[in-house]
C-alpha positions as CSV (number, residue, x, y, z in Angstrom):
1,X,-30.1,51.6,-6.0
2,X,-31.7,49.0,-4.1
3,X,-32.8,47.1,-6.9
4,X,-29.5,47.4,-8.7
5,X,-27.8,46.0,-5.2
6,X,-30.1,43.2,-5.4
7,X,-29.4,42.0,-8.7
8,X,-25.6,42.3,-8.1
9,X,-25.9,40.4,-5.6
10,X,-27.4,37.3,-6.9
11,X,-25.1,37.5,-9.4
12,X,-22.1,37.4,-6.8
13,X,-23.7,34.7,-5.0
14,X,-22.7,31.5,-6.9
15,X,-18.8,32.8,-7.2
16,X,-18.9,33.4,-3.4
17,X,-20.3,30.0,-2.4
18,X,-18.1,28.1,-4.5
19,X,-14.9,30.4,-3.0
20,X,-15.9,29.8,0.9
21,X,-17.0,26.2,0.0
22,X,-13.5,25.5,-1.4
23,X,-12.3,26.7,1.8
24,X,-14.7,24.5,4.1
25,X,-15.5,20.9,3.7
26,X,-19.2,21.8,5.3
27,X,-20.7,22.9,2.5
28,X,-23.9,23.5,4.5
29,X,-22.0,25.3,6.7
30,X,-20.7,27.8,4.1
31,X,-23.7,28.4,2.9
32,X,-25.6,29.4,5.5
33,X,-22.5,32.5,6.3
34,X,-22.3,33.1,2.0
35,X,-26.2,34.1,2.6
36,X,-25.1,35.9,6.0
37,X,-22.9,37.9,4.0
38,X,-25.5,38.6,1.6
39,X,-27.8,40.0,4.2
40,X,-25.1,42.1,5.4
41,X,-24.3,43.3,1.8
42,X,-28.2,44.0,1.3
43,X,-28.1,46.5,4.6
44,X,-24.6,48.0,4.0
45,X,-24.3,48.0,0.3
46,X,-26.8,50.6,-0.4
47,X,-26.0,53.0,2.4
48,X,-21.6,52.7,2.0
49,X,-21.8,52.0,-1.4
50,X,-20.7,48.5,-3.3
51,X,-16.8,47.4,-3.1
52,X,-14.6,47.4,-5.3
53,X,-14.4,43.7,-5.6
54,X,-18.1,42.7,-4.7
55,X,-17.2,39.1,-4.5
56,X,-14.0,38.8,-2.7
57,X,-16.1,41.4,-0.3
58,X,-19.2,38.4,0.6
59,X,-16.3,36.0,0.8
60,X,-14.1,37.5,3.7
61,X,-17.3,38.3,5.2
62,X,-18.6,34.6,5.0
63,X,-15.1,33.2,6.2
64,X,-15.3,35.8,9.4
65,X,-18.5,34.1,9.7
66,X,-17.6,30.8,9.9
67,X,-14.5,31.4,12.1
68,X,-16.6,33.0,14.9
69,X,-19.1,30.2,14.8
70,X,-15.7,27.8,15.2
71,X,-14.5,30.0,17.8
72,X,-18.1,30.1,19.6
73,X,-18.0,26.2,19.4
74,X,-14.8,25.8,20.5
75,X,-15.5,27.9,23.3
76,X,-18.7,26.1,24.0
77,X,-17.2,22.9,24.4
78,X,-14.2,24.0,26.5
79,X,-17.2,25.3,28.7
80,X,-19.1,21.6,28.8
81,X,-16.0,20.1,29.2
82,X,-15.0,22.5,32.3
83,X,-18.7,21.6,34.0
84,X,-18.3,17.8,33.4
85,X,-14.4,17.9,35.2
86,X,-15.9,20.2,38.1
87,X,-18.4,17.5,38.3
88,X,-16.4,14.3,38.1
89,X,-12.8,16.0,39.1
90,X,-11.6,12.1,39.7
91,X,-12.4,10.8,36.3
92,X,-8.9,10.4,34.2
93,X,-10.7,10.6,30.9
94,X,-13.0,13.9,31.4
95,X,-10.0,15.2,32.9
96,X,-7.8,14.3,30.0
97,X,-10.4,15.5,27.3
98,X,-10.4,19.1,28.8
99,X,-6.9,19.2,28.6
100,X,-6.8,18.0,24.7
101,X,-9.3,20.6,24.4
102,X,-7.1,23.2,26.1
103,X,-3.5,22.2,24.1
104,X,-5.6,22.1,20.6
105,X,-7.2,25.7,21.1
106,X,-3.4,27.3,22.3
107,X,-2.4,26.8,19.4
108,X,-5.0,28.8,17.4
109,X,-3.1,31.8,17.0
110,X,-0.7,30.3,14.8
111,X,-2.5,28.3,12.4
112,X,-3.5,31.0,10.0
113,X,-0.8,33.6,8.0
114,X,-1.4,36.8,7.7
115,X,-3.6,36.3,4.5
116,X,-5.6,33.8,6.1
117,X,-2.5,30.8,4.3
118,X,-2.7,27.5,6.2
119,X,0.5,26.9,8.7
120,X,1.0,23.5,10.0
121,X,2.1,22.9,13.4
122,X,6.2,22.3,12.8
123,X,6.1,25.9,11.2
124,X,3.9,27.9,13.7
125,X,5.3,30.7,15.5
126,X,5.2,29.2,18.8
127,X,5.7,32.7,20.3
128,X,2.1,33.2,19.7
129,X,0.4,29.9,21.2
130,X,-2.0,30.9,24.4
131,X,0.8,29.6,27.5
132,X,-1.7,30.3,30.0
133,X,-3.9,27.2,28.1
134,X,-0.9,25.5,27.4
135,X,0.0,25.5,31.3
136,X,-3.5,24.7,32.2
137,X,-4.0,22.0,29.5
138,X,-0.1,20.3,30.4
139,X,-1.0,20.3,34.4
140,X,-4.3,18.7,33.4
141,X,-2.7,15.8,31.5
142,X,-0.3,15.5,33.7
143,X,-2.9,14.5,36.2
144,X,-4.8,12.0,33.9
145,X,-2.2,10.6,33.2
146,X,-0.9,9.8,36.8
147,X,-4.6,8.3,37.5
148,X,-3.3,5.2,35.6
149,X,-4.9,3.2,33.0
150,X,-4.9,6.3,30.1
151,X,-7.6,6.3,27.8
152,X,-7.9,7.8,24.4
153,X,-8.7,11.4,25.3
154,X,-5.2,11.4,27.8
155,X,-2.7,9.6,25.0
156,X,-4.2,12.4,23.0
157,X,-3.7,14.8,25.4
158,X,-0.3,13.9,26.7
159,X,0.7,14.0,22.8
160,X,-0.6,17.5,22.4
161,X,1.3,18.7,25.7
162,X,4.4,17.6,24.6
163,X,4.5,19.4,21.6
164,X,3.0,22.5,23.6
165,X,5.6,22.8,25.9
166,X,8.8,21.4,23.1
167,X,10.2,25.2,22.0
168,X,10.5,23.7,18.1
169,X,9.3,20.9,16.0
170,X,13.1,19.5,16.1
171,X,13.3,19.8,20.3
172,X,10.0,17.7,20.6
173,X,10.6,15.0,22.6
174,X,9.9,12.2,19.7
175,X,10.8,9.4,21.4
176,X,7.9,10.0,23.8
177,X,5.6,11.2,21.3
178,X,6.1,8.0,19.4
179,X,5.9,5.7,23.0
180,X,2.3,7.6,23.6
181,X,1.6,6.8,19.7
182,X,2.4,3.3,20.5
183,X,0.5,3.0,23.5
184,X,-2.9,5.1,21.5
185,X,-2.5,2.7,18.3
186,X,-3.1,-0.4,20.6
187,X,-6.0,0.9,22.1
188,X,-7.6,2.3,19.3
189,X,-6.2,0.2,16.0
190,X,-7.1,4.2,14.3
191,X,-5.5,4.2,11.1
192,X,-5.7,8.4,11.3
193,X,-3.4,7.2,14.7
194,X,-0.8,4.9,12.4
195,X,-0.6,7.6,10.1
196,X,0.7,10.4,12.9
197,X,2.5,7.3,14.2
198,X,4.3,6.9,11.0
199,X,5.7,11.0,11.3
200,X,6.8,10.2,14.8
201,X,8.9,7.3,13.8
202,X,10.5,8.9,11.2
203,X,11.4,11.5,13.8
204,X,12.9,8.9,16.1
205,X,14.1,6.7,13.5
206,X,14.4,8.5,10.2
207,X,12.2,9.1,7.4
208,X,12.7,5.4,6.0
209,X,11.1,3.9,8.8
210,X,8.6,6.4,8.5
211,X,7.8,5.6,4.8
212,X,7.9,1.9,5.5
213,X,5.2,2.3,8.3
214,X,3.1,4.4,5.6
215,X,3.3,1.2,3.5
216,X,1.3,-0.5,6.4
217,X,-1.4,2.6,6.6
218,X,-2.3,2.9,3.0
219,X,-5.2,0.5,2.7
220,X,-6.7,1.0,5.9
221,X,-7.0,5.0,5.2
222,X,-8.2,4.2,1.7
223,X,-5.9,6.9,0.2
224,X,-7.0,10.8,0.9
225,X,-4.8,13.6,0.6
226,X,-3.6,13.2,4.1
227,X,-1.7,10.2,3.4
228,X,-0.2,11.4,0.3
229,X,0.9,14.8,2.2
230,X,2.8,13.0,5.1
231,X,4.6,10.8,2.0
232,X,5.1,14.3,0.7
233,X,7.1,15.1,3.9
234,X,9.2,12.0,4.5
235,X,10.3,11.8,1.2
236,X,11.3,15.7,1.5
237,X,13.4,14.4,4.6
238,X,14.6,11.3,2.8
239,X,16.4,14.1,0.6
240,X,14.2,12.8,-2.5
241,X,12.6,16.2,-3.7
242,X,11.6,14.7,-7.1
243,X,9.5,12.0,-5.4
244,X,8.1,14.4,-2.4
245,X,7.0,16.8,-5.5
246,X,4.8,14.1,-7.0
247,X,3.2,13.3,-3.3
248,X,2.4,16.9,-2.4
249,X,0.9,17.6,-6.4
250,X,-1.5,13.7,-5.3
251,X,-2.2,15.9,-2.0
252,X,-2.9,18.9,-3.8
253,X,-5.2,17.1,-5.9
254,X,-7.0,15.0,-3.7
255,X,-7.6,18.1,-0.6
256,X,-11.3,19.4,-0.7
257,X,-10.1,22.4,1.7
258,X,-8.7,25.4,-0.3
259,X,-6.1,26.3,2.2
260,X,-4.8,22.7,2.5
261,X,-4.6,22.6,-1.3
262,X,-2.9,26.1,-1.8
263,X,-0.4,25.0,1.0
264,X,0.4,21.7,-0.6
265,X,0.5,23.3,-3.8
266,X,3.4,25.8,-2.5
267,X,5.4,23.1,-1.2
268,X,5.4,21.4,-4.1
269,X,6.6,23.9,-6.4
270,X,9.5,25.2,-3.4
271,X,10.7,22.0,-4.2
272,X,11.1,22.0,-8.3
């Protein structure tokens, strides 16, 4: 039995790899939990008996895996981040990174389906963000940015509490998300910062603005599905579906992450 559990699977092995590794850009990452779920197969396998689907059994094993060491690192960092505000409670920047940290890991909850499908942030179920960290984080922020002089880390942050505490993507307060864009874009020059930029202008000032300002972002992000994928959306506004269909199929194509692909797939074909 043991031997037979063995040879099954090494033969599971490569199709479980490539499954979690579509999932995860780390590759090394998802292999090291593909061979945690293998260990765990060898103990349990001969002593429950072998699934019925061997390989789809390593790969929800390998993704548990991998979201407890996120969770574990998340955690970890909220903790750093905690001891480096108790020890510098005056500094705007410490204080605003703990609060990025805080808004970011509300929203946690919500970003999976209930088969583990990818939902982005204007569809969540906001009912199910962490308000407790959502108070904490918005209080913090509020207080970096009343220090004066904001840094990256409380621009970030003050972005991330407004939609926190906005009850829908549509009640966001855009104009101020796209003033705090402004404000991060000319400290930083990030083109990752235009892009986001580019979604809270077309908010503000409709989806042709938007698209025009994606015009300006294209060469400095060197393509990447990203890019294509807020297109996707702005045309979708813009009320041209045939155009928005091409953009989410380039996104589809060009995301490494399963889950990102799957998602831009689906919106794609809701619109043909």
């Amino acid at each position: 039995m043991t031997t037979d559990v063995e040879g099954l699977l090494r033969r599971c092995a490569p199709q479980a790899l490539g499954a979690v590794a579509r999932r995860h850009a780390d590759f090394a990452a998802a292999e090291d939990a593909v061979q945690e779920a293998l260990l765990a197969g060898a103990q349990q396998w001969p002593r429950d008996g072998v699934p019925d689907n061997p390989v789809g059994w390593l790969v929800r094993v390998a993704v548990r895996r991998l979201a407890d060491e996120h969770r574990e690192v998340t955690a970890r960092r909220r903790r750093e981040a905690r001891v480096l505000h108790a020890a510098v409670p005056d500094d705007a920047e410490v204080t605003g990174l703990l609060a990025l940290l805080l808004l970011t890991e509300a929203r946690r909850p919500a970003r999976s389906g209930p088969h583990g499908e990818l939902v982005p942030l204007a569809e969540q179920d906001r009912s199910l963000w962490d308000r407790r960290l959502v108070v904490e984080g918005v209080h913090l922020a509020t207080d970096a940015l009343r220090a004066g002089r904001p840094g990256e880390h409380t621009l970030q942050a003050c972005i991330a509490a407004l939609h926190d505490q906005a009850p829908s993507s549509e009640a966001t307060d855009w104009p101020q998300v796209l003033a705090l864009y402004d404000r991060l874009h000319a400290l930083t020059g990030s083109p990752v910062v235009a892009l986001h930029r580019a979604v809270a202008l077309a908010m503000v000032h409709g989806p042709a603005r938007g698209l025009a300002a994606l015009d300006g972002v294209a060469e400095r992000l060197g393509g990447g599905h990203r890019l294509h994928a807020v297109r996707a959306h702005l045309l979708e506004l813009d009320g041209r579906p045939r155009d928005a269909v091409e953009a989410y199929r380039h996104a589809a194509a060009a995301a490494t992450n399963l889950r990102e692909r799957e998602y831009l797939t689906l919106k794609a074909a809701r619109l043909t």
